[in-house]
N, C-alpha and C positions, 0 to 999 in steps of 0.2 A: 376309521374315518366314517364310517357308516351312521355313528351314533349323533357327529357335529352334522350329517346332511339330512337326519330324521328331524334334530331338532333343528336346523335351518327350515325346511319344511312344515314344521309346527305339527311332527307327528310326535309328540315325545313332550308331555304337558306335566312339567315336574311337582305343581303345584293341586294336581290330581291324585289324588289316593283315594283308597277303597276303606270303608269303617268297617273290618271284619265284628260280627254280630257278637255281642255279648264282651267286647272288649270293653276297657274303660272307655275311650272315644265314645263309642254305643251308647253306655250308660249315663255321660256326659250328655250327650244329643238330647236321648231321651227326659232327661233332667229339664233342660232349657223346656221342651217340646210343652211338658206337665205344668213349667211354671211360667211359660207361654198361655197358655189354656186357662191357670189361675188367674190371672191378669186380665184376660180379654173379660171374662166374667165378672169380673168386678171395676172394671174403669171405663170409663164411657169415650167416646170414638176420639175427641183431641185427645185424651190422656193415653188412648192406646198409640197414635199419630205419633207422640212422644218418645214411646217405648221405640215405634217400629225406623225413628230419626238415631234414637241411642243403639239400637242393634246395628243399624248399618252403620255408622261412626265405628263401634267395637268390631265389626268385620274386617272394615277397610285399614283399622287399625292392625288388626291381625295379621291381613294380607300381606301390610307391609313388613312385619317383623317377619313373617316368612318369608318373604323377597332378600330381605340382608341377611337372612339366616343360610339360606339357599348361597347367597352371594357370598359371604363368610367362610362357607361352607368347602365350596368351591374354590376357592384363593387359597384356603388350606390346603386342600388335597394336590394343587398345581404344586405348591411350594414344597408340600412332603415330595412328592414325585420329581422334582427340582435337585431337590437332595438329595434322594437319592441315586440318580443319576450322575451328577456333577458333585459330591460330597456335601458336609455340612457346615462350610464354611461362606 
C-alpha cells in the first residue's frame, strides 16, 4: 500500500527516467542536440519558431503515447495478477 499512497502523493513520477550516459537514449539526445545546432545556423528566427512549434507538437505527441503505454501497461499487469490469483478463465 505504500507505493498507491507515494503516488497519491505525487512522490513516484513514472514518466521520469534517468538517460544513463553513453546509452542509445544518450546518443539519440545528442543527435537531436547536433542537429538542433545545424538548423539554428542556418534558418532565420520564424524558420527556427517553426522547428521549435514541430518539437513541441512531437513531444506532446510523445508524451501522450507514453501515457497509453503506461496505461496499457498497467491494465496488463492488473489482469496478469487477476489471473493469477483467480485462474485464467
Amino acid at each position: 500500500m505504500d507505493t498507491i499512497k507515494e503516488l497519491f502523493y505525487g512522490n513516484i513520477h513514472p514518466f521520469e527516467r534517468d538517460v544513463p550516459k553513453d546509452s542509445e537514449g544518450d546518443k539519440l539526445n545528442q543527435l537531436i542536440i547536433r542537429h538542433t545546432a545545424t538548423l539554428k545556423s542556418t534558418l532565420n528566427e520564424q524558420e527556427m519558431q517553426i522547428v521549435a512549434k514541430l518539437k513541441d507538437a512531437l513531444t506532446e505527441q510523445s508524451s501522450l503515447c507514453e501515457c497509453e503505454g503506461f496505461i496499457n501497461g498497467f491494465r496488463l499487469g492488473v489482469r496478469l495478477m487477476a489471473e493469477s490469483f483467480y485462474g485464467g478463465e
